[in-house]
N, C-alpha and C positions, 0 to 999 in steps of 0.2 A: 414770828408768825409763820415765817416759811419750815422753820422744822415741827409746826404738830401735827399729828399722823390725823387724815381726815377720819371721821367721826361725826354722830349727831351734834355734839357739843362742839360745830366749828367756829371761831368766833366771826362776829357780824365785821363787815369790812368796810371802811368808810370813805376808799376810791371809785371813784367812777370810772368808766369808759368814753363815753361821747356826753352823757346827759347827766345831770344830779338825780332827776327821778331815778335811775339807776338805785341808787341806797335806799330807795326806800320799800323796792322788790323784796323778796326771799332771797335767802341765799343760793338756794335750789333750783331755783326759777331764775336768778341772775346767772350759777352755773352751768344749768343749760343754755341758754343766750349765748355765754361766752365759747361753749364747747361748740357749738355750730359754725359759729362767729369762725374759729381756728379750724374747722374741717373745710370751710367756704373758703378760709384763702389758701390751706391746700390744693382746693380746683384750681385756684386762681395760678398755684407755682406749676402744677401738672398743663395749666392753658399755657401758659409762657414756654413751659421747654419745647413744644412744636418748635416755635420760630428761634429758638434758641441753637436746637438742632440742623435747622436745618441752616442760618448763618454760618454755625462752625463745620457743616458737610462743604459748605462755598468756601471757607476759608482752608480747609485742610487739600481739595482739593486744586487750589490755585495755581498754577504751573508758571515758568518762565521759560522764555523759547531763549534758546541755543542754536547760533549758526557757526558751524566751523567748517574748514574746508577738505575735500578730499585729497591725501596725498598726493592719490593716482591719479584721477579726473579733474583732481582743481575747482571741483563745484562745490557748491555751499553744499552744505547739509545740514536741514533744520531739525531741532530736537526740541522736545517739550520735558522737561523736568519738575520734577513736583517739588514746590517751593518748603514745603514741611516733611521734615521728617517722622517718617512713621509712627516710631516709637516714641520722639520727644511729641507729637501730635496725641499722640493718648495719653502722656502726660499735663503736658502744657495745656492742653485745650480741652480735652475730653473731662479725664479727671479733676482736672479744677475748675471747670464750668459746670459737671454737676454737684460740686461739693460748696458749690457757690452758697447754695441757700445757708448752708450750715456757717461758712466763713463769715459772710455778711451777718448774719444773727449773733454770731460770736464777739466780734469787732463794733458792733451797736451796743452788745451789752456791757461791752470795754470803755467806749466811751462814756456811757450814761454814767459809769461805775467813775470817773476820774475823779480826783480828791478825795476818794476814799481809798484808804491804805490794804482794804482788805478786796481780792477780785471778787465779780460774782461767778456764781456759781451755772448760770443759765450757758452760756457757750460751748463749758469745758464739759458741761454734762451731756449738752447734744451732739457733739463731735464725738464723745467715747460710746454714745449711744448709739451714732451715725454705723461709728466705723463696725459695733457688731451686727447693725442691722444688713450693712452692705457686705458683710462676710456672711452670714447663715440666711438669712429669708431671701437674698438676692442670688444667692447662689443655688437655694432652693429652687430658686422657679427658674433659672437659667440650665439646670440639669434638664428640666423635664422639656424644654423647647424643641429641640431637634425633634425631626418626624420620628415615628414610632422607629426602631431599628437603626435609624442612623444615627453617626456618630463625630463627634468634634472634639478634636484637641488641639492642643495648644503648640502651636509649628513655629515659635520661637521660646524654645526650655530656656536658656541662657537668660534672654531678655527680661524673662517671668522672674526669673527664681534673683536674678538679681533687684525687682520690683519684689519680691516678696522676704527677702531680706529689711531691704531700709522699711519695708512695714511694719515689721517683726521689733526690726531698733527701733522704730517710732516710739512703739509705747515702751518699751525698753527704757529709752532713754527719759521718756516721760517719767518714770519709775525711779528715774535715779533721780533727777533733780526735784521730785516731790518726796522723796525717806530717806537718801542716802548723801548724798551733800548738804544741799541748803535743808533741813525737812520741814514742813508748811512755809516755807521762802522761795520765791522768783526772784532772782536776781537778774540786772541788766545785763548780763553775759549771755546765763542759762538761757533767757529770752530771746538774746541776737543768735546766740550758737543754733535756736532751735530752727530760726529763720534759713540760715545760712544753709543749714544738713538740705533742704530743698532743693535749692544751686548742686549740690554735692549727687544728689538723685539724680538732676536733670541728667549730669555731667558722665558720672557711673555708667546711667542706661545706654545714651548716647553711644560711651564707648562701647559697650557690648555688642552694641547695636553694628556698629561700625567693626567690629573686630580688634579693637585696639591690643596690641601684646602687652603681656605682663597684669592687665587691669580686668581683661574681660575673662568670662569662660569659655574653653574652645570646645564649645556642641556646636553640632551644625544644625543648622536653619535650613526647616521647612521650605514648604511651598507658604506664600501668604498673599492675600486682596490687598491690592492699593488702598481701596475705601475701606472704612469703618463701618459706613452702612450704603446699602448696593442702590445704584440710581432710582431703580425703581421706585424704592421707598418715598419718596419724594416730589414724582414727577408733578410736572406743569406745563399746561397749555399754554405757553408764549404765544402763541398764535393766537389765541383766545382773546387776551389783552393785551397784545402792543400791535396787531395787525402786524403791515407792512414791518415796524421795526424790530419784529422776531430776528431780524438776518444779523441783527449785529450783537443779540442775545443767546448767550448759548443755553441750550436745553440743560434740565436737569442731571439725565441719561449719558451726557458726557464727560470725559475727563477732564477735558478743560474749560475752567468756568473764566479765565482772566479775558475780560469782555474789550481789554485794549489791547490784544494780539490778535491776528490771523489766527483764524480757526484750519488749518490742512494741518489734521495730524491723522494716522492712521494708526493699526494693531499692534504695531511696533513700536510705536512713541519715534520716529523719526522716518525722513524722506529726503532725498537731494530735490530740489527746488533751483533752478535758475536765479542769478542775483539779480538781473531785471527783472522776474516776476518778483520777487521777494518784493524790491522796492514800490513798485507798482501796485503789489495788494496793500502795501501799509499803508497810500496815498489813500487809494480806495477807501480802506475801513476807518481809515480817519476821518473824510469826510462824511462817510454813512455814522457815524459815532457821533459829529457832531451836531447832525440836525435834525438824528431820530430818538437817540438813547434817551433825555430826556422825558421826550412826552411817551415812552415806551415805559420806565420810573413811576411818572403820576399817573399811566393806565394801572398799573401793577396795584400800587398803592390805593388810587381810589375802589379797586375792586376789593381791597381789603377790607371797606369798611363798609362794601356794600357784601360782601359774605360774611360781616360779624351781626349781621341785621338778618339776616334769612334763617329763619327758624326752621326753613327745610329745602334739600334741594331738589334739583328737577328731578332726579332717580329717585328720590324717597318720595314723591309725592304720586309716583305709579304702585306704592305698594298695596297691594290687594289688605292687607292685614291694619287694619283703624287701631285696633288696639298698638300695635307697634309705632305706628306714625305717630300716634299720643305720647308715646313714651320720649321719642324723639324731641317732638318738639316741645316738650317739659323739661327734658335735659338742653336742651340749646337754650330755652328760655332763659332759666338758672346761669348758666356761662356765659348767655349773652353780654351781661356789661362786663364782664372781663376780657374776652373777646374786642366789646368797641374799644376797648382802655388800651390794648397791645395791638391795634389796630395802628397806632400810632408811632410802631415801631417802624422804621424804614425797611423796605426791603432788602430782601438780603442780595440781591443782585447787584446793589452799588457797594462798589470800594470792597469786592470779593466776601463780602458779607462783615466786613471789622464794625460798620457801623451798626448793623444789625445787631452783630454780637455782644458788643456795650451798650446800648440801648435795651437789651433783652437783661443784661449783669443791672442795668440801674432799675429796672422795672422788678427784678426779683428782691435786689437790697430793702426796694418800698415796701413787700410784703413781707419781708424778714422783720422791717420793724414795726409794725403791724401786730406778728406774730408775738414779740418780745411782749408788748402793752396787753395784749391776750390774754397771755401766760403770765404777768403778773397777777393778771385779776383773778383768773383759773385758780390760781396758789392761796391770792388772797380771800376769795369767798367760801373754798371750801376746805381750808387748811392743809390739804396737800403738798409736801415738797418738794420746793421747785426744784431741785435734782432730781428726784424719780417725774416729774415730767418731763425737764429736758430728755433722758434718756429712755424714755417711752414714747409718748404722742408727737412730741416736736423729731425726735432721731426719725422716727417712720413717717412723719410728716415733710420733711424736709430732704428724705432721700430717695422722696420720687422722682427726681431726674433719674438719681444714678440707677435705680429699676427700673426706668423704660430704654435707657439706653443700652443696659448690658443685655437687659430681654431683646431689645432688638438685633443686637450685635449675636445672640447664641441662636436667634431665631432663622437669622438671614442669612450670617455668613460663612464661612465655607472653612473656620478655621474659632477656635476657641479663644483665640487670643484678647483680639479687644474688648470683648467682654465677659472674659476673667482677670485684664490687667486692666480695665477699670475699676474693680472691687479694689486689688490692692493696691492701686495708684491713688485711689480716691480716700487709702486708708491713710496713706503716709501724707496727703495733701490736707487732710484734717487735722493731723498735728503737726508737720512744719510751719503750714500757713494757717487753718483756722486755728491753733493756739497758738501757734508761735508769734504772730503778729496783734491778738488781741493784749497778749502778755509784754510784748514790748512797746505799745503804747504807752499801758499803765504802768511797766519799770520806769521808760523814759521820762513818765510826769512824777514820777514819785521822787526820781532820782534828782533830777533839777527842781523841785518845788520844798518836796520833803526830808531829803536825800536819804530816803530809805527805800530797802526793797519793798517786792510788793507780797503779802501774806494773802497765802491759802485759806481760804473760811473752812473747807468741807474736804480736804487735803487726805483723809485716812478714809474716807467711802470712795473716793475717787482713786487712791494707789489701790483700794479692796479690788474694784471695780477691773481694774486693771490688770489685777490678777489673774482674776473670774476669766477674763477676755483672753488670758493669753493662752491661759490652759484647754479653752473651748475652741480656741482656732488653731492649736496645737492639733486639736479633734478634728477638726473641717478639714485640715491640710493632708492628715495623714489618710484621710480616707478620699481626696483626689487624686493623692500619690496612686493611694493602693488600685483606683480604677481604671489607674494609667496603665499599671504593671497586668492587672486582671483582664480588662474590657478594652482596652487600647487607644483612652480618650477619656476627657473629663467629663464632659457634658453626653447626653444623648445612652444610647442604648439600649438594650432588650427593656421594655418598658415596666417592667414591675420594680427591676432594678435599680431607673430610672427614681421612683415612685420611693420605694424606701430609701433610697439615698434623698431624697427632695425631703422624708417627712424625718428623716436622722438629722440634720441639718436646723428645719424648726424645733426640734427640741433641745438641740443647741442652745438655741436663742432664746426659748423659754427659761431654761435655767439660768443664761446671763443674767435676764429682766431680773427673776423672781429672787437669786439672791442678791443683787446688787440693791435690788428696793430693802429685803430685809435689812440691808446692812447700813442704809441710809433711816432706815426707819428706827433703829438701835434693837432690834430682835436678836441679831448675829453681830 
């Protein structure tokens, strides 16, 4: 059912979605149902990344104080250091929280798929679709950010080019274990080896990062931002809603968000401090911690859920323009119950935003398999293969985190990095983790249940596919390079340049789609 190319002649489909009346619609009329149905929980994963975002700004930003003493003076010296490193932080946290929606869809279709010998197809397709979407449309529109004339690039080469390496092996290596070793075979190695190469990225960057000899590249590093995305983006009235217990809540706008230290840090990140005062302010903030933080939490929180009810706010409702405030509050309308639904996410200000941030990862897994049930029925009413929608409507559907976060990263900050090592952080985070772990699932039940591998259904439109991709991003890379050597930066620039590089790039992407569907479809 899922390989005939859609047509009048689709066959009638005898699954439901919520209701049996369902079968007894059109097929066309159920199609569209369902195609809404998957754009609506779209909104629903674009509502989610707000608070998704800004848990992982708390968390990346978290520091730990450092007191050591002065050789000369003998006085303490406190220091704040930031508990994440940079680079493993757009790794570890960036890049695999936005590629989140895609892993969880991947790993739901793995399960569902257990006790059958052959994988499905729905995962591997949106992750290969993912990663060309997050290389040419996303890079697209991150060119054209920077204001007219100005210009960004990337102030750690080293750190990049070793992230765009293991990108490059990702599908490389994909390549071999789907036509050159096992061919249409996963085996429980290939599986674990794919897992593992991820540990081997973190490790790589790390060192680069750090300088290690003999393993990194010796380029020198830029200038670069502590944040990922600049305070502002984010700010909040604590005042607003915790009153009196703002004092032991730190503002958005700061470096330091760890709400169980002393706040004395200044432009330096360090100060000599007195060991009596030290011990004295801890006293202090421990007892302000203990009998304000609290109901400063449940102000925080119930104001959440009285902002997911307000169709408008006090600034929007002085606009002179009716027509606009309509518009408004028909778009809030529509997001409102998804809004009350993530309403229920904890704030990100407890536990440096970790709770927030898995609370936001199980709320998106919900709509990932939401999306799966969708997407069966999409396949199943109008015969469509579910491969060319994985890598069409789901890959752009599910990679709008990673396009508002790199847009926001080429918009705000002050250097190209995290939001071009997003794209290929989030590329190789799609095959280490979103294939590599839905594929050793289904090794590991096949192995102990079946004890056989696990076979490729659609194995030669996906190595195609993978071609298509390598050769096209061979294209994207070399024409970053050349804007580095020409215009002196990847992103931003004389804006026309800007412009056709932004529209060089979608047709990039066009041509992945266009031959990858012929090739799925048996044209090519």
């Amino acid at each position: 059912m899922a390989n005939i190319s859609m047509g009048s002649n689709a066959p009638s489909c005898n699954a439901y979605l919520l209701f049996y009346a369902e079968k007894m619609l059109p097929n066309g009329v159920r199609a569209f149902a369902y195609t809404v149905a998957l754009g609506y929980c779209f909104i629903g994963l674009s509502a989610i990344t707000a608070r998704f975002f800004k848990s992982m700004e708390s968390i990346t930003n978290h520091s730990r104080e450092v007191v050591t003493i002065d050789p000369h003076t003998n006085t303490p010296i406190v220091k704040h250091e930031k508990v994440w490193n940079y680079t493993i932080a757009d790794i570890a946290l960036l890049a695999f929280g936005t590629s989140f929606p895609q892993i969880s869809l991947a790993t739901i279709d793995a399960i569902r798929n257990l006790g059958q010998l052959t994988a499905g197809g729905l995962g591997p397709g949106t992750l290969v679709g993912s990663a060309a979407f997050d290389l040419f449309p996303i890079h697209a529109v991150c060119v054209i950010m920077p204001r007219a004339g100005s210009m960004k690039k990337i102030s750690d080469l080293g750190v990049w080019l070793v992230e765009l390496f293991w990108s490059f092996w990702a599908y490389i290596w994909l390549y071999i274990i789907l036509e050159v070793w096992t061919p249409n075979v996963i085996t429980l190695w290939e599986a674990l080896l794919t897992v593992l190469q991820y540990g081997l990225l973190l490790v790589h960057a790390y060192a680069q990062d750090k300088r290690w000899p003999y393993v990194s590249i010796p380029l020198v590093r830029g200038e670069r931002p502590e944040d990922w995305v600049p305070a502002e983006d984010t700010s909040v009235d604590h005042d607003k809603n915790c009153g009196e217990s703002s004092e032991i809540l730190p503002r958005e706008n700061e470096d330091i968000v760890d709400i169980f230290s002393m706040h004395s840090y200044n432009n330096t990140g360090y100060h000599h401090v007195p060991e009596k005062d030290i011990e004295e302010s801890s006293k202090t903030t421990l007892v302000v911690k203990n009998t304000q933080e609290d109901t400063c939490w449940l102000s925080i929180w119930r104001q959440q859920f009285v902002d997911a009810l307000m169709l408008e706010s006090p600034e929007q409702r002085k606009m002179d323009s009716i027509c606009l405030r309509f518009i408004i509050i028909f778009w809030n309308s529509i997001i409102a119950p998804w809004k009350l639904l993530f309403a229920f996410v904890p704030p990100y200000q407890i536990a440096h935003g970790w709770i927030a941030f898995i609370c936001s990862l199980i709320f998106i897994s919900g709509i990932a398999y939401g999306v799966t049930k969708i997407t069966d029925q999409i396949s199943c009413v109008t015969g469509v293969n579910l491969y060319v929608i994985a890598f069409t409507a789901l890959a752009a559907g599910t990679s709008w985190p990673d396009l508002v976060a790199s847009k926001i990263a080429a918009e705000r900050q002050v250097t190209a990095d995290s939001a071009i090592a997003n794209i290929t952080c989030s590329n190789s985070v799609n095959i280490y983790v979103g294939i590599g772990v839905p594929w050793l699932i289904d090794t590991v039940y096949n192995y102990f249940v079946y004890q056989e591998p696990l076979y490729i259904d659609n194995a030669a439109g996906l190595s195609f596919s993978l071609l298509v991709f390598f050769a096209t991003s061979f294209g994207c890379i070399t024409v970053l390079v050349l804007r580095r050597i020409v215009l002196g930066a990847e992103l931003g620039g004389p804006r026309l340049w800007a412009w056709v590089t932004s529209t060089y790039f979608m047709v990039l992407w066009v041509v992945f789609v266009v031959l990858s569907s012929l090739r799925v479809s048996g044209v090519i």
